[in-house]
Structure formats: C-alpha cells, structure tokens
N, C-alpha and C positions, 0 to 999 in steps of 0.2 A: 400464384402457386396453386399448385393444385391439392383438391383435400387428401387424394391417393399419398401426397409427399408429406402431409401433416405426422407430426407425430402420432401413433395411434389413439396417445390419450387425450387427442384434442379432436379427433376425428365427430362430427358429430353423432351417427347411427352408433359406434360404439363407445362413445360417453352413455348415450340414454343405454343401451344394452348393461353397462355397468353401473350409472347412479341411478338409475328413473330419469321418464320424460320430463320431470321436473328442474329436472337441473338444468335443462338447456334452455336457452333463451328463444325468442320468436324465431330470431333468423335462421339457427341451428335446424329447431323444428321444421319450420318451412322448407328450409337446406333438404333434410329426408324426404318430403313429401317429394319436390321436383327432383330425388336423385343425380341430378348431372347439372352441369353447367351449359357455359357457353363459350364459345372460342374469346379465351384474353379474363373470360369469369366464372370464378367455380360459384358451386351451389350455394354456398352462404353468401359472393356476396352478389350472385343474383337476388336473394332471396330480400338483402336488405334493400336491394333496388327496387324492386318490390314495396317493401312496407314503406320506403319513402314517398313513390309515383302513389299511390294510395293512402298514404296519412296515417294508416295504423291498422294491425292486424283487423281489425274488426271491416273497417274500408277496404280492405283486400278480400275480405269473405263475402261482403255485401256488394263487390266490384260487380261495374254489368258487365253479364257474358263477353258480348264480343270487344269489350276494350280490356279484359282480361286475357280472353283466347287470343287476341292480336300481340298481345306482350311477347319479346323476344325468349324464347326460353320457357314458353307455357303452351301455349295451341289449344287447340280444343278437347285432345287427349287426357290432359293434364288439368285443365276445369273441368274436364267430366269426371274425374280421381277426384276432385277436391270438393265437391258437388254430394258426392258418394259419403265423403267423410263428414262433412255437414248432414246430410240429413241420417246418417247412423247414428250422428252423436245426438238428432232433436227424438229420434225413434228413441232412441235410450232413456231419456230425460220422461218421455212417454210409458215406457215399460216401468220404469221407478212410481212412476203413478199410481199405474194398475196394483204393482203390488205391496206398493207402502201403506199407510193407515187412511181411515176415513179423511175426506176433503171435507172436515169440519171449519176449515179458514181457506180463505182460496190464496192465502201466500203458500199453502202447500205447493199450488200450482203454478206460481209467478216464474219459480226457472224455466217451466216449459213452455209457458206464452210467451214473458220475452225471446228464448231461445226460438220460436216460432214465427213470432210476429213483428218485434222491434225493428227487421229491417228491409219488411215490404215498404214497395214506392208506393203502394197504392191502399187502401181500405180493404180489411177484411173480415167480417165480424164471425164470430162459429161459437159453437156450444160445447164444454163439457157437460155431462151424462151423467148422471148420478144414481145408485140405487138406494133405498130406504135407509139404504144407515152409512148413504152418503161416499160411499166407494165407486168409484171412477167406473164406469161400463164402456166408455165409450169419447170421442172428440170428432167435429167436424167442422169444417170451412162450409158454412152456407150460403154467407153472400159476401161480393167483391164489389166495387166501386173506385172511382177515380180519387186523387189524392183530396180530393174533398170530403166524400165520405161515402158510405153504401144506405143501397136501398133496402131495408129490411122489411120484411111479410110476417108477422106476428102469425098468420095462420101457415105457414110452412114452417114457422118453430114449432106447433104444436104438433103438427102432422110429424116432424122428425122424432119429438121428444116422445111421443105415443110410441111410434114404430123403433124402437127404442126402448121399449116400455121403463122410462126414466120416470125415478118419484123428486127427483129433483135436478135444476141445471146452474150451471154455470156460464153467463154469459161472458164474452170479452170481445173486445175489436182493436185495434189498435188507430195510432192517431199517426201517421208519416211526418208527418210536422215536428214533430219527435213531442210536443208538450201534450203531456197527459194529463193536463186538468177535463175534466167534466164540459160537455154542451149543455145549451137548454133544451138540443134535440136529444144528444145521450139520456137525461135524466128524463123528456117525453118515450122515447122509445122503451126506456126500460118500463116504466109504468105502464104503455099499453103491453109489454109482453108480458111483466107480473099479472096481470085482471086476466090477459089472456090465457095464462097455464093456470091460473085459480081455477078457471073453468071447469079444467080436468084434472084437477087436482096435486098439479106438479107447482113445487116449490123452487120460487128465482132465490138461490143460497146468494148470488154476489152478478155485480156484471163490471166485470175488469178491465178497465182499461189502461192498454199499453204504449209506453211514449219510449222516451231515448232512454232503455235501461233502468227506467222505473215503472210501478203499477200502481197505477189507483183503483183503489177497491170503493166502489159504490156504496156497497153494504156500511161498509165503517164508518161513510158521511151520513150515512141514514136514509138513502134515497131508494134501497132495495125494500 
C-alpha cells in the first residue's frame, strides 16, 4: 500500500509535523529522507530494507558510497542529500563547541569526535585549538594514514598550533578497528608532541582517542 492511502495519522512527514522527529522510528525517518518508494514498495518499507542490507542505522550512514548509490531506490542523488545531512549535523555538534563553555575536560568534546571520526576506514589524527582559558578556536584533520595508523610530524603540529596562535591543544585520532585502548606508539607520539609544544609554550590539555563509540582520554590515564 502506498503511504498517500495511509491514514493521515500514520503517515510518517505528518506524524513528525505533529509529535516531533522523535516519535518516529528509524524507518519512518529514513521513509522522509528518500520521499518515494519503489514500484511494489513505498518509503518505509524501503527504508527498513535498507536498515536490514546494512545492519543498523549507523551501517547505513557509514555505508560505502557506491554500494549505497547502487541501492535500488537511492542513486547518487539521494547519498548526496544524506551526505549533506551528516555533515550539517557534525558542523553543528562543532558550532556547540565554539560556543558552549571552556574545554576544561575533553569529554566536552567526545560527541564531536566520535560524531567525526568513529566511522572512518582509515587513521586520521587532528587537533582541537584552544585559547588561554581553554575555548575552542579552531579543529583540523592533519594527517591521514592506512587502517594501521598515521604518520604524524610533531613539527607540523607546531607549525599549525603557532599559525593558530593556540595556548593549548587537544589531540585525537581515532583507531578503525573500533578498540580504543592506547598503543605504545599512541602514548610515544603523545610525549614527543607534549616536549614538542613545551617548546613554544602550548599545552597538550588531552589526546583522544576514538574507537566504536567510545573515547579514551589520555590525560585521565596520566600519560598527558
């Protein structure tokens, strides 16, 4: 059946119109994004055919491009709309940063780097920016690497955090493997970049790392 024959208070764009987006379910949701169906399947239960072929909302968002865009009832159209709505929603999570309180504990910052980083295939380690009383300035991706891990240049953090003029940072990288315990290269590399921003006088506040949905904070184990 189609959702046009649904009764109106089941319909899903005008349940959310009337309860909140909250009231609906993934499929629902999903249902609005794609707008239409398919010949033989409207939008919800594309949408659950969907969260099935992928395992769960989060496997649908982190799905690769083209065996996404290949799905019947998506294209490329349709992952470039939902592409859009992911990184509005990691831009957001970013602007809450900017203007919420000092990153005095970098769980301040944990929805934005998982929301960032949890579901790269590959290594990517980057800096938050901190100014003297610890207020977010700034975020950047500086280096990438294979699902092994990245090559990091202590003297290109320095060079970014100067041009920046950051009095403190926030390291993080994330692990694709999803476990986020600590290496003995993690806890070497932190150490040469802490001597290294002593230098010039910037302070490593934490360096985070990101696994399946959780962060380890350096700092906390005492290795910052």
């Amino acid at each position: 059946m189609k959702i046009h024959d649904w009764p109106v208070a089941e319909r899903p764009r005008e349940k959310l119109l009337r309860q909140g987006a909250a009231a609906l379910s993934e499929a629902e949701l999903i249902a609005i994004w794609l707008r239409s169906g398919r010949p033989g399947q409207n939008a919800v239960d594309l949408a659950r055919r969907l969260l099935t072929e992928f395992g769960s909302l989060r496997g649908l968002f982190a799905a690769d491009p083209e065996a996404l865009a290949r799905c019947p009832g998506v294209g490329p159209v349709r992952y470039a709309e939902l592409q859009a709505v992911l990184e509005l929603a990691r831009r957001q999570h970013l602007e809450t940063l900017y203007a919420g309180p000092p990153l005095t504990s970098p769980r301040l910052a944990a929805d934005y780097l998982l929301a960032q980083l949890r579901d790269r295939d590959h290594e990517v380690f980057c800096c938050l920016y901190l100014d003297n009383r610890h207020r977010l300035i700034g975020f950047e991706e500086l280096f990438t690497g294979t699902i092994d891990g990245a090559s990091v240049h202590p003297r290109e953090v320095v060079k970014r955090a100067l041009a920046r003029r950051a009095a403190a940072v926030i390291l993080a990288h994330n692990h694709p493997s999803g476990v986020a315990e600590p290496s003995r290269a993690d806890e070497a590399i932190t150490t040469r970049l802490r001597d290294a921003l002593a230098l010039v006088d910037i302070r490593v506040v934490d360096h985070v790392i990101v696994g399946d949905g959780v962060c380890v904070s350096l700092a906390e184990r005492g290795l910052c």
